[in-house]
C-alpha positions in Angstrom: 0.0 0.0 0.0 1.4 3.7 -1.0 2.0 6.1 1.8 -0.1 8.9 2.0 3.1 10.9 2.8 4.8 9.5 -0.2 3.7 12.5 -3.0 5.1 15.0 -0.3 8.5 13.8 0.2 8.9 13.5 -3.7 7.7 17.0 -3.7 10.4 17.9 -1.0 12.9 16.0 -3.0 11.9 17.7 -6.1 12.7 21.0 -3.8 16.0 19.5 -3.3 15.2 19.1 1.0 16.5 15.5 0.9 16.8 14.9 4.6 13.5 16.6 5.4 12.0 14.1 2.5 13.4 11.5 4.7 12.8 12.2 8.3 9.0 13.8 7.2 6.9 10.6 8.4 8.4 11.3 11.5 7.3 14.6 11.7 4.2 14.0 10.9 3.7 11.7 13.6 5.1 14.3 15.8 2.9 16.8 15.1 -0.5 15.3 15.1 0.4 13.5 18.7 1.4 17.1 19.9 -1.2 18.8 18.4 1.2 21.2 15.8 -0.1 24.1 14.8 0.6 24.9 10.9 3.6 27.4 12.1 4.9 25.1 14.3 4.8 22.3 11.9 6.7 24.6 9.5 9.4 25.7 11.4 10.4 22.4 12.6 11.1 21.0 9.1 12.8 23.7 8.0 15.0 23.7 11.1 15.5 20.4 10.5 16.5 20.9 7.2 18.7 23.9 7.9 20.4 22.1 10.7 21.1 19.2 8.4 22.6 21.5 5.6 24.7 23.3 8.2 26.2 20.5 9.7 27.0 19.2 6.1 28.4 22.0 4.9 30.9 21.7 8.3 31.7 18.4 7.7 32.6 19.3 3.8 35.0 22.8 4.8 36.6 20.4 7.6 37.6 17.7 4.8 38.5 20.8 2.5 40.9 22.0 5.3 43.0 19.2 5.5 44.0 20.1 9.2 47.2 17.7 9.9 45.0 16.7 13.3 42.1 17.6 15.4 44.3 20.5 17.6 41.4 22.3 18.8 41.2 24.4 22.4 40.1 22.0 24.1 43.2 20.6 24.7 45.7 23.5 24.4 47.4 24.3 27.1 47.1 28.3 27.4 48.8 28.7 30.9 52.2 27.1 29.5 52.0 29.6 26.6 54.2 32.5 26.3 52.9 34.1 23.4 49.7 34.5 24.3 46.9 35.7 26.9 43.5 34.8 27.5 42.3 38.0 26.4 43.8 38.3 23.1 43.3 34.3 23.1 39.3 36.0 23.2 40.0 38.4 20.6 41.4 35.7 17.8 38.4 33.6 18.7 36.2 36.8 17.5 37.5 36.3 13.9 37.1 40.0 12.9 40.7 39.8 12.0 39.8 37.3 9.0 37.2 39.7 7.7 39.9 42.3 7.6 42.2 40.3 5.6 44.6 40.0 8.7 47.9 38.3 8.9 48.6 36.1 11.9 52.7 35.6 12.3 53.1 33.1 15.1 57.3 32.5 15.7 59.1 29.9 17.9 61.2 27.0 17.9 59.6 23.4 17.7 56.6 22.1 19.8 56.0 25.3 22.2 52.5 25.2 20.2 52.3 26.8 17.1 51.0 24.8 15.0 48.6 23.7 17.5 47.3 27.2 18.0 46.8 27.8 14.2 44.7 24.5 13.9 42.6 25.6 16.7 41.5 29.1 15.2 41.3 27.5 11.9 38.4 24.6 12.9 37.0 27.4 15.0 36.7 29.6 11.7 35.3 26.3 10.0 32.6 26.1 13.2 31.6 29.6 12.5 31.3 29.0 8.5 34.7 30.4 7.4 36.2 28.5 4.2 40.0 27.5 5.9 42.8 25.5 3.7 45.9 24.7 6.2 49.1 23.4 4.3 53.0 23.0 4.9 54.9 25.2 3.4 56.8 22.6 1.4 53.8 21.0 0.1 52.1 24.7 -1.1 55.1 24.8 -3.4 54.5 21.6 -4.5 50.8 22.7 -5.6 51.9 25.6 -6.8 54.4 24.3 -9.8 52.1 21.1 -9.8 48.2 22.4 -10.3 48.7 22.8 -13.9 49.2 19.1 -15.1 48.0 17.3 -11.2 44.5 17.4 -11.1 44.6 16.5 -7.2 47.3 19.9 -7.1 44.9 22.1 -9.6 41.9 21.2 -6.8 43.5 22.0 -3.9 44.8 25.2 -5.2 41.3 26.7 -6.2 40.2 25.5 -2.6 42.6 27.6 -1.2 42.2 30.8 -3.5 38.4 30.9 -2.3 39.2 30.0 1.1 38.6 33.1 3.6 41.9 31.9 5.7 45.2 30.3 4.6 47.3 28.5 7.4 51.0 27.7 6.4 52.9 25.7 8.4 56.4 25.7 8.7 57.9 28.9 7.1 60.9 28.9 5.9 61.7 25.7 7.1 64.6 25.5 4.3 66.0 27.0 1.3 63.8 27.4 -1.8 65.3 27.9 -5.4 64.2 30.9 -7.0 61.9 29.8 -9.1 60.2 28.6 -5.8 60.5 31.9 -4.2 58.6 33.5 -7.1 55.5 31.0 -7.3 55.5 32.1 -3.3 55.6 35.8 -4.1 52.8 35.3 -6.8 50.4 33.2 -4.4 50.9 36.0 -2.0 50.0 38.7 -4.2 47.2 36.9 -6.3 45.7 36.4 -2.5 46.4 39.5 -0.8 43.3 41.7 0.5 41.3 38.5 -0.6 42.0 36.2 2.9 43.2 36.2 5.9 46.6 34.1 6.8 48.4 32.2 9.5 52.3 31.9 9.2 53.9 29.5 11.5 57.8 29.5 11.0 60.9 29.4 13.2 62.5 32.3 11.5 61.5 35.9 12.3 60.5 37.6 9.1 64.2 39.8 8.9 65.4 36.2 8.6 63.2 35.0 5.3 65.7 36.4 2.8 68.3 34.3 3.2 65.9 31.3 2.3 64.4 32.9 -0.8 67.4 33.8 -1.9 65.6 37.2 -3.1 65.7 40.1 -0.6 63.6 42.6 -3.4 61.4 39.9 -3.5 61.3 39.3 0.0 60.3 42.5 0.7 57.8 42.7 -1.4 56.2 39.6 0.4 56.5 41.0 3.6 55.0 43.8 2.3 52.2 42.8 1.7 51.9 40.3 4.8 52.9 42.6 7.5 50.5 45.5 6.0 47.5 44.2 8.4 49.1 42.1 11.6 49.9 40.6 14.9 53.0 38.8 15.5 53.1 36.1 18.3 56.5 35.5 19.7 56.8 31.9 21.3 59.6 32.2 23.9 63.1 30.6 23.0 63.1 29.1 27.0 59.6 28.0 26.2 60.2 24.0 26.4 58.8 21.7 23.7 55.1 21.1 24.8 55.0 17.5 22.9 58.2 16.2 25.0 57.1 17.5 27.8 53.6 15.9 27.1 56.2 12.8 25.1 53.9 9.1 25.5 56.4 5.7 26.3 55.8 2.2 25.5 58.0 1.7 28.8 57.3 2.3 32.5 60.7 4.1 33.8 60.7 2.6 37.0 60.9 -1.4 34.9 63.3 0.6 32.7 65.2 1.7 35.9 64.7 -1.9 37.2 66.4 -3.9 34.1 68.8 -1.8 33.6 70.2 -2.7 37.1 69.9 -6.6 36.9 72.0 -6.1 33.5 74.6 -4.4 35.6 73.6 -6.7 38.7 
């Protein structure tokens, strides 16, 4: 026997609101054991559906991101920062400085939290329906001389030129030929006063030359980067977070232990 709900979710489907096609014999239980008024009966579906399209779209711009892990603040450990305070911790998490096409600089040696911290703004900007693309420095160069004859390198690069904040990781992390350091300078300026970006690197920005190989160029870059933004120094004291945090297969104390019968 056809259900009498049938002709309305084809009709829904037709309108393209798959998931309230699905769920709608459920709601129409609902409603005519509550007693739904019309109204009521209306804005529940489409909250449904709106809910439904939000948290798809999430799910899509979190793929799209490519975040190396799930780094969010939750777990990130703001009282062993030294870069940063709760309040302007509040002020990043207001993401008015993506609007305004601001550039994040966050400078340090390895595992105080940088790339942690960039991760975490950039899934909260994905929460709050931002577009975010988060790559290594190394591998944006890769996309960059490989998008015209990679199709996987051609996709990723128009997901980042429409995304509303770029993260790159690692900086400067080595030397790049020249003709790297130009495909760098032209991302920069095709990009620049379209999104926001987040540079994590070791290297202070006086310091970038030297591994372009270009200080005109350079300068130019920086130019542009530094016109709108906020750089967070990481503390050179500051110990590395992951060895202080380091997991072992091996209790010390039965490490302790075997090493002494050896000797024993």
């Amino acid at each position: 026997m056809k259900q009498p709900y049938k002709p309305l979710q084809d009709q829904f489907r037709t309108l393209r609101l798959a998931e309230t096609a699905k769920e709608l014999p459920n709601f129409m239980r609902e409603a005519e054991a509550k007693g739904w008024t019309y109204y009521e009966f209306i804005h529940e579906i489409l909250s449904y559906e709106l809910n439904c399209r939000e948290k798809k779209n999430s799910e899509k711009l979190m793929k799209w991101a490519e975040f190396p892990a799930l780094l969010t603040f939750e777990n990130f450990r703001l009282e062993e920062q030294t870069a940063i305070g709760e309040k302007h911790l509040n002020i990043l998490k207001q993401l008015s400085w993506i609007d305004e096409c601001f550039t994040l600089i966050m400078m340090g040696p390895t595992g105080v939290g940088k790339t942690h911290l960039s991760t975490a703004l950039g899934i909260h900007a994905v929460e709050q329906g931002y577009q975010v693309s988060f790559i290594s420095m190394d591998h944006l160069i890769y996309v960059l001389k490989s998008r015209e004859y990679v199709s996987k390198s051609k996709t990723r690069y128009n997901r980042m030129i429409k995304s509303d904040l770029i993260i790159i990781d690692d900086v400067m992390y080595m030397t790049y030929e020249q003709h790297d350091a130009h495909l760098f300078f032209q991302f920069i300026y095709d990009i620049y006063d379209k999104a926001a970006f987040i540079l994590t690197s070791n290297k202070g920005p006086g310091e970038w030359g030297k591994f372009l190989g270009d200080t005109t160029l350079t300068t130019a870059i920086l130019d542009r980067l530094l016109h709108r933004s906020e750089i967070l120094t990481f503390s050179e004291e500051q110990d590395s977070i992951r060895m202080k945090y380091r997991k072992t297969l091996f209790d010390s104390n039965q490490v302790e232990d075997l090493e002494g019968d050896k000797i024993g």
